[in-house]
DOTI-802258 format. One line per field, with one value per atom (N, C-alpha, C, CB): x, y negated, z negated; atom name. Coordinates in steps of 0.2 Angstrom, whole numbers, plus 2048, in hexadecimal, padded with zeros to 3 digits. Glycine has a CB too. Example, Ala and Ser with C-alpha at 12.3 -4.5 7.8 and 13.67 -1.06 7.14 Angstrom:
// DOTI-802258
xx <- [842 | 83E | 842 | 839 | 840 | 844 | 840 | 846]
yy <- [81C | 816 | 810 | 816 | 80B | 805 | 800 | 803]
zz <- [7D9 | 7D9 | 7D9 | 7D3 | 7DD | 7DC | 7D9 | 7E3]
atome <- [N | CA | C | CB | N | CA | C | CB]
//
This chain:
// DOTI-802258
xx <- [B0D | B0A | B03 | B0D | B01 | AF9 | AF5 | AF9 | AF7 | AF6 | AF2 | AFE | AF8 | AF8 | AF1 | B00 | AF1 | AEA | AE4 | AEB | AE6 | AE0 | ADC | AE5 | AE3 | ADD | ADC | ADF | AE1 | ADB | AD6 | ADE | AD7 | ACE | ACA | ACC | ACB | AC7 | AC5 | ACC | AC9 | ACA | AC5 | AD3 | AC6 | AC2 | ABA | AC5 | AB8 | AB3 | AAE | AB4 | AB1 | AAC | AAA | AAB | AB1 | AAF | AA9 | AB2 | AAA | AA5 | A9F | AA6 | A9D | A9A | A94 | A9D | A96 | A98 | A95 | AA2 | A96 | A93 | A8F | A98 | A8C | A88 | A81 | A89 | A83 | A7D | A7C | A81 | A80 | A7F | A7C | A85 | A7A | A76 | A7B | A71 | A81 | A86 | A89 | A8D | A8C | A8E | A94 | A8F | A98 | A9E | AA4 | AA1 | AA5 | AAA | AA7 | AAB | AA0 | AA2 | AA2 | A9F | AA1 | AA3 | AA8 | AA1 | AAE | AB4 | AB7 | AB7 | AB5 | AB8 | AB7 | AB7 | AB3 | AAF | AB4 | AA6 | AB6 | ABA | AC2 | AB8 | AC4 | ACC | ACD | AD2 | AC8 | ACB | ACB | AC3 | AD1 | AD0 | ACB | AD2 | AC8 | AC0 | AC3 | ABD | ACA | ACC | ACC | AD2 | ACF | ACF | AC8 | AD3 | AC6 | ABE | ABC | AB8 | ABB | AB9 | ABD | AB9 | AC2 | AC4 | AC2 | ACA | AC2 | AC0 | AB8 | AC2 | AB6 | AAE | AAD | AAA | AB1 | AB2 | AB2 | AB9 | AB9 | ABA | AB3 | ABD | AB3 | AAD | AA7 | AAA | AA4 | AA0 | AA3 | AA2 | AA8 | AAB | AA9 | AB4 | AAB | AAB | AA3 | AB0 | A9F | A9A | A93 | A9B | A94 | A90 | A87 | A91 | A84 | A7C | A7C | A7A | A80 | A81 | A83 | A85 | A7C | A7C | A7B | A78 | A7D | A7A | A75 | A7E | A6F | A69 | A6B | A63 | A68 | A67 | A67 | A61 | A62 | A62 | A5D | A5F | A5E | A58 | A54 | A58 | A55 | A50 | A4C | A52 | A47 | A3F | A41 | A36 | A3F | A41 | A39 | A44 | A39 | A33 | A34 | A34 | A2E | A2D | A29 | A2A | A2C | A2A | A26 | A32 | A20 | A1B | A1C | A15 | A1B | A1D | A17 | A21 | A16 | A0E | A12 | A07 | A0E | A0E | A0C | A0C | A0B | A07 | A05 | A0A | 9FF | 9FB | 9FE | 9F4 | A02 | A07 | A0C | A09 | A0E | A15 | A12 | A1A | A0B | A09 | A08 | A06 | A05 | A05 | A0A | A01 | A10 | A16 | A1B | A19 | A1E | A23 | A27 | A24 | A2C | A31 | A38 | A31 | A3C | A42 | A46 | A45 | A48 | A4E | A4A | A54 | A50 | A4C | A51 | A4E | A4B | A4B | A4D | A45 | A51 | A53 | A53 | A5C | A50 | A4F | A54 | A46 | A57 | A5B | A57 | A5E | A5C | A59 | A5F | A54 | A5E | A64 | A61 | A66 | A68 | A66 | A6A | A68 | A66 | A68 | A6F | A64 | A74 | A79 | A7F | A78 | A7D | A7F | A7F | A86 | A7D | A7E | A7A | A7C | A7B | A77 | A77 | A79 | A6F | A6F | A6B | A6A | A6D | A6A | A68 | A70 | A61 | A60 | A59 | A5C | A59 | A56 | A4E | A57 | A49 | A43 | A3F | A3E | A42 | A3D | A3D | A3E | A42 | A45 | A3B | A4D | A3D | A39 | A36 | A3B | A30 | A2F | A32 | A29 | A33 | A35 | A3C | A32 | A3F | A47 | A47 | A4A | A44 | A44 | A42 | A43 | A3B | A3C | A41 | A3A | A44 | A4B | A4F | A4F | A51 | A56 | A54 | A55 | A4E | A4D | A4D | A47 | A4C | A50 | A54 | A4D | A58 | A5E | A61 | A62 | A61 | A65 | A60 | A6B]
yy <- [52D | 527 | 528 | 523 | 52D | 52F | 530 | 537 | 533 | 535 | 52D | 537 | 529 | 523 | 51F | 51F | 51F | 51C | 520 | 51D | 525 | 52B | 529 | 535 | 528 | 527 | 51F | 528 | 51B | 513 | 512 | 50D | 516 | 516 | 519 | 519 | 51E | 521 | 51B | 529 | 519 | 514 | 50E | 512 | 50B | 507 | 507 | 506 | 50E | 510 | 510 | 514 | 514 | 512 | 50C | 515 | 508 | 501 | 500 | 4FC | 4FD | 4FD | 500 | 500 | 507 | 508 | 506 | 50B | 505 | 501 | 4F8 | 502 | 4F8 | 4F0 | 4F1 | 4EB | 4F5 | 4F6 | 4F9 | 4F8 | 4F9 | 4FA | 4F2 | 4FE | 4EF | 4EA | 4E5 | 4E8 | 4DE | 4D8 | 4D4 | 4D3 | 4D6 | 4D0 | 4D2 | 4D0 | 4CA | 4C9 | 4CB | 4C2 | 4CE | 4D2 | 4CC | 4D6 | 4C7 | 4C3 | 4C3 | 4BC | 4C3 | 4C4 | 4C8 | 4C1 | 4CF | 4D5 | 4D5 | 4D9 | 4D3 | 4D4 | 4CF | 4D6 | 4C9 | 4C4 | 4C6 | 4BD | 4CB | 4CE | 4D4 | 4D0 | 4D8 | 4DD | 4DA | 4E8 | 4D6 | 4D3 | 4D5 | 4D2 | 4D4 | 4D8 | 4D1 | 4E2 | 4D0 | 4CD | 4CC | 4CE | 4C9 | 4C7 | 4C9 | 4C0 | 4C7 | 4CB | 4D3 | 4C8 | 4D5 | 4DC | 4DF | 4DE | 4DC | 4DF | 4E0 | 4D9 | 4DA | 4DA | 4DE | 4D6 | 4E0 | 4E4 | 4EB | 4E3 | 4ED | 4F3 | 4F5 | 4F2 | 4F0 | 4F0 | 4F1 | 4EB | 4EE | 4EE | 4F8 | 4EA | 4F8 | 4FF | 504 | 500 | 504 | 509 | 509 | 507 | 504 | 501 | 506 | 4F7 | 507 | 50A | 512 | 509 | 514 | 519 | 51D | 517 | 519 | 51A | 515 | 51B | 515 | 510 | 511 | 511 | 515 | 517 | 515 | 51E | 513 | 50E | 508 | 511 | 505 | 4FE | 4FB | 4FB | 4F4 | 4F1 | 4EF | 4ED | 4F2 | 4ED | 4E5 | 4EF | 4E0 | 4D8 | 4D5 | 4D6 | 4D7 | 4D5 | 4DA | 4CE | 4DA | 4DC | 4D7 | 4E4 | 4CF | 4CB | 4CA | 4C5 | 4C9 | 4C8 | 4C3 | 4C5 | 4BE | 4B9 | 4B6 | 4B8 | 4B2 | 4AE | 4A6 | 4AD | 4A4 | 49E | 49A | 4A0 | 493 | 48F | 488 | 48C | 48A | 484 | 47D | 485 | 479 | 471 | 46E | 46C | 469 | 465 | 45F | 467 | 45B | 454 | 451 | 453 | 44B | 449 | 444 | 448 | 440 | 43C | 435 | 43B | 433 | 42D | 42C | 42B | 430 | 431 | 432 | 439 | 437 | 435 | 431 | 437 | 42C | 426 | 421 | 423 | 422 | 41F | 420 | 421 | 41C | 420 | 41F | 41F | 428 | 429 | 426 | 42E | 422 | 420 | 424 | 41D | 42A | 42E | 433 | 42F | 436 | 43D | 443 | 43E | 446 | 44D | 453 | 44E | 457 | 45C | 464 | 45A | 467 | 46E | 473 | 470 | 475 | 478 | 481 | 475 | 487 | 48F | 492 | 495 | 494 | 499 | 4A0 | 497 | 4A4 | 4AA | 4AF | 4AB | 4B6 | 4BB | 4BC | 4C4 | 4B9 | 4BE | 4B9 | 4C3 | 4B4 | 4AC | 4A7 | 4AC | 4A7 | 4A1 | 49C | 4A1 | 495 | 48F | 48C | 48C | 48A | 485 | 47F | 489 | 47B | 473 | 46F | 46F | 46F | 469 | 465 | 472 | 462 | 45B | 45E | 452 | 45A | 45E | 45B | 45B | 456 | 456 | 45A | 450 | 45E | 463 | 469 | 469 | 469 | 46D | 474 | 46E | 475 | 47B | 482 | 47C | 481 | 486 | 487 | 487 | 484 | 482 | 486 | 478 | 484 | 487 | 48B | 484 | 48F | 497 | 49B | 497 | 497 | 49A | 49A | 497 | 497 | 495 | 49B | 48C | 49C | 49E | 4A7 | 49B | 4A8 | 4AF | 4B2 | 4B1 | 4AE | 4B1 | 4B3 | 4AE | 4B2 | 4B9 | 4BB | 4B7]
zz <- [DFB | DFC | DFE | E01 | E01 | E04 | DFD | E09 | DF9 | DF3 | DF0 | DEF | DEF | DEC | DEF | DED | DF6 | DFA | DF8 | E02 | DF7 | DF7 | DEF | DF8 | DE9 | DE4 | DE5 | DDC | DE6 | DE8 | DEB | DEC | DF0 | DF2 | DEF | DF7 | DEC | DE7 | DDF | DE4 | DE0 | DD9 | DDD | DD5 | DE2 | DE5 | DE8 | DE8 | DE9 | DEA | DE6 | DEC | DDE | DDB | DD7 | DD9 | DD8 | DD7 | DD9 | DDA | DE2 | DE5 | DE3 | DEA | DE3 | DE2 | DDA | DE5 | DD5 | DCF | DD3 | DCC | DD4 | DD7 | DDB | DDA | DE1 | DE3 | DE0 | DE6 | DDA | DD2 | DD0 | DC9 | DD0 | DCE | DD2 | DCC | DCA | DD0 | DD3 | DCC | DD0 | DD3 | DDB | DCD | DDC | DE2 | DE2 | DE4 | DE9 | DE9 | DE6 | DF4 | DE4 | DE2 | DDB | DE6 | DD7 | DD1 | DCC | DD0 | DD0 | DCF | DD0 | DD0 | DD5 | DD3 | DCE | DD7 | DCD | DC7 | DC2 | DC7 | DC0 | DB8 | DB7 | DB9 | DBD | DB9 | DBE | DBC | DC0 | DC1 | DC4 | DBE | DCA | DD2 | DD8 | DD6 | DDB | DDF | DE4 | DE0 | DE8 | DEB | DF0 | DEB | DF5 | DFA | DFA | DFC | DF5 | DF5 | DF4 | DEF | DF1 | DF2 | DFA | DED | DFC | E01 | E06 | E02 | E07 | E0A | E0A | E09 | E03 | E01 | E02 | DFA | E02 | E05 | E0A | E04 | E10 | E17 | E1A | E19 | E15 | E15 | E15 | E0E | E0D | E0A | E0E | E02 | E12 | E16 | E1F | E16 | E1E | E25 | E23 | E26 | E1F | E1C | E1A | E15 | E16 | E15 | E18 | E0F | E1E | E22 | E20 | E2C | E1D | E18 | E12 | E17 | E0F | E0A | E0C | E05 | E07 | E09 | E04 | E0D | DFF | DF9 | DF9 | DF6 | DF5 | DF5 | DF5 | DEF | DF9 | DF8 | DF0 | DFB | DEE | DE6 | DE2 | DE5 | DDB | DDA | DD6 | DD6 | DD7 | DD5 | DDB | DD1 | DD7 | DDD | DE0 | DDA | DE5 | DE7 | DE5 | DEF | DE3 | DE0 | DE5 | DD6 | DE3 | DE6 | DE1 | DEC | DE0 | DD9 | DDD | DD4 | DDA | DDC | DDA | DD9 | DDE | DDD | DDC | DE4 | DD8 | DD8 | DD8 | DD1 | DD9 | DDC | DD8 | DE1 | DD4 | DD0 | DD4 | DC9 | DD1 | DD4 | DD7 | DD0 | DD2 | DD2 | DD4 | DCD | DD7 | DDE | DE4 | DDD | DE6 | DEC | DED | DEF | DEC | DEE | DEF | DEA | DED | DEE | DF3 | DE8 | DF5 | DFB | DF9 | E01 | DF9 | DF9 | DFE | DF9 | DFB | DFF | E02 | DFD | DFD | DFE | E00 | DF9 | E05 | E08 | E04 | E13 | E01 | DFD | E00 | DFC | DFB | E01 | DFC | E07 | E02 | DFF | E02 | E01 | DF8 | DF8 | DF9 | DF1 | DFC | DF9 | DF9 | DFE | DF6 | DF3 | DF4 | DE9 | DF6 | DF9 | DF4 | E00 | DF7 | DEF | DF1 | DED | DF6 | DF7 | DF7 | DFF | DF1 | DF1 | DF6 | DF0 | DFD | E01 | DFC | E08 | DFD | DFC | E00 | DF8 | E03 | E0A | E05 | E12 | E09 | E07 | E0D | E03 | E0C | E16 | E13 | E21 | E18 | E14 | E14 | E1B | E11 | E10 | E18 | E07 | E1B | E23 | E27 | E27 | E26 | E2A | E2D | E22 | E35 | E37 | E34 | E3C | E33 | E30 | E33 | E30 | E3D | E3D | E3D | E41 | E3B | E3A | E32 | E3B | E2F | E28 | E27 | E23 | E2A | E2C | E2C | E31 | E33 | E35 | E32 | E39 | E2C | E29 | E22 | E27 | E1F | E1B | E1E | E18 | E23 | E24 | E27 | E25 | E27 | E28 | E23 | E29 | E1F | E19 | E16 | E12]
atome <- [N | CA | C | CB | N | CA | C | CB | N | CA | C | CB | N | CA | C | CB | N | CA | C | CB | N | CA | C | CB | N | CA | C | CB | N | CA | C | CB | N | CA | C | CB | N | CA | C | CB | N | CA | C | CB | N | CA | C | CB | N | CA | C | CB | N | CA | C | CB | N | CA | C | CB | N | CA | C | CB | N | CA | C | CB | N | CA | C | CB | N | CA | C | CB | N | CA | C | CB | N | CA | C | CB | N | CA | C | CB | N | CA | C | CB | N | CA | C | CB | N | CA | C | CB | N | CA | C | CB | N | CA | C | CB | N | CA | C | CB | N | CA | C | CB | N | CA | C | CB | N | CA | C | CB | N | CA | C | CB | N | CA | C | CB | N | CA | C | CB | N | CA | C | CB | N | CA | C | CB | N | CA | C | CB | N | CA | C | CB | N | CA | C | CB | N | CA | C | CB | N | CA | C | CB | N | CA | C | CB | N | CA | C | CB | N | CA | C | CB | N | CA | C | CB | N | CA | C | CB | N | CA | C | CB | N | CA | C | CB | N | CA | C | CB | N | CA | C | CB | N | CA | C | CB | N | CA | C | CB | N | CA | C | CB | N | CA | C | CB | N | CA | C | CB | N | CA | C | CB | N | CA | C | CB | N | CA | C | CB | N | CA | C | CB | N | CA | C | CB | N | CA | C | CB | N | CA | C | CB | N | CA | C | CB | N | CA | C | CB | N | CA | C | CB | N | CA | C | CB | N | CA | C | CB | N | CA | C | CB | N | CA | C | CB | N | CA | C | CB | N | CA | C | CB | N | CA | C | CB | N | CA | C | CB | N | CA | C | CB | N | CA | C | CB | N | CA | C | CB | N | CA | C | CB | N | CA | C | CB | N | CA | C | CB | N | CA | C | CB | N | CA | C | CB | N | CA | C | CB | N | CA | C | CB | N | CA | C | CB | N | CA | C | CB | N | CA | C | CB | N | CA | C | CB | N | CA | C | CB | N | CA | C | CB | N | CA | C | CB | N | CA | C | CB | N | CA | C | CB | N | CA | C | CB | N | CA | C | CB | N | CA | C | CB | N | CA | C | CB | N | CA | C | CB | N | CA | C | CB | N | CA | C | CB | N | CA | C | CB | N | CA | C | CB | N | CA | C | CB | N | CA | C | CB | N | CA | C | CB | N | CA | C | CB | N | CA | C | CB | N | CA | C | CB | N | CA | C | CB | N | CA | C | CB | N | CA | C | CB | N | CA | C | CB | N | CA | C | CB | N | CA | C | CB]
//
């Protein structure tokens, strides 16, 4: 039986490791090769116990920032519905909060992950 663990981890490690190359998230690297998302995780927990100096880089897309312009014929107009600004983070979360939201709350918000 030690045997049997001894190569699943091995077989799981470099999974892991195999997806820590990648740009994908630990659930869609494992739905792309039909590995369960719990097991992954687990196994990451692990490998993470095991090898705590390896870490997965965040992303390797830039994070950019997309300019808004206003046109002349809407500022003058008041908006009724309140707007809300969506960010999406490299490591999948999605936050959505309204656009009147405090700058320093959305600071806050924008770095946390």
């Amino acid at each position: 039986m030690q045997k049997e663990t001894t190569k699943r981890k091995k077989e799981m490690y470099s999974i892991l490791r195999n997806w820590r190359k990648s740009s994908l998230s630990l659930k869609e690297y494992g739905q792309k090769h039909g590995i369960n998302y719990g097991i992954m995780k687990y196994w990451n927990r692990q490998f993470r116990v095991d090898f705590p100096e390896s870490k997965k880089p965040i992303s390797k897309k830039k994070a950019i920032f997309i300019p808004v312009e206003v046109s002349d014929s809407i500022k003058d107009k008041v908006v009724s519905k309140t707007v809300s600004i969506e960010i999406h983070y490299p490591n999948g979360v999605f936050l959505q909060c309204p656009s009147d939201i405090c700058k320093k709350e959305l600071k806050t918000l924008i770095t946390l992950f």
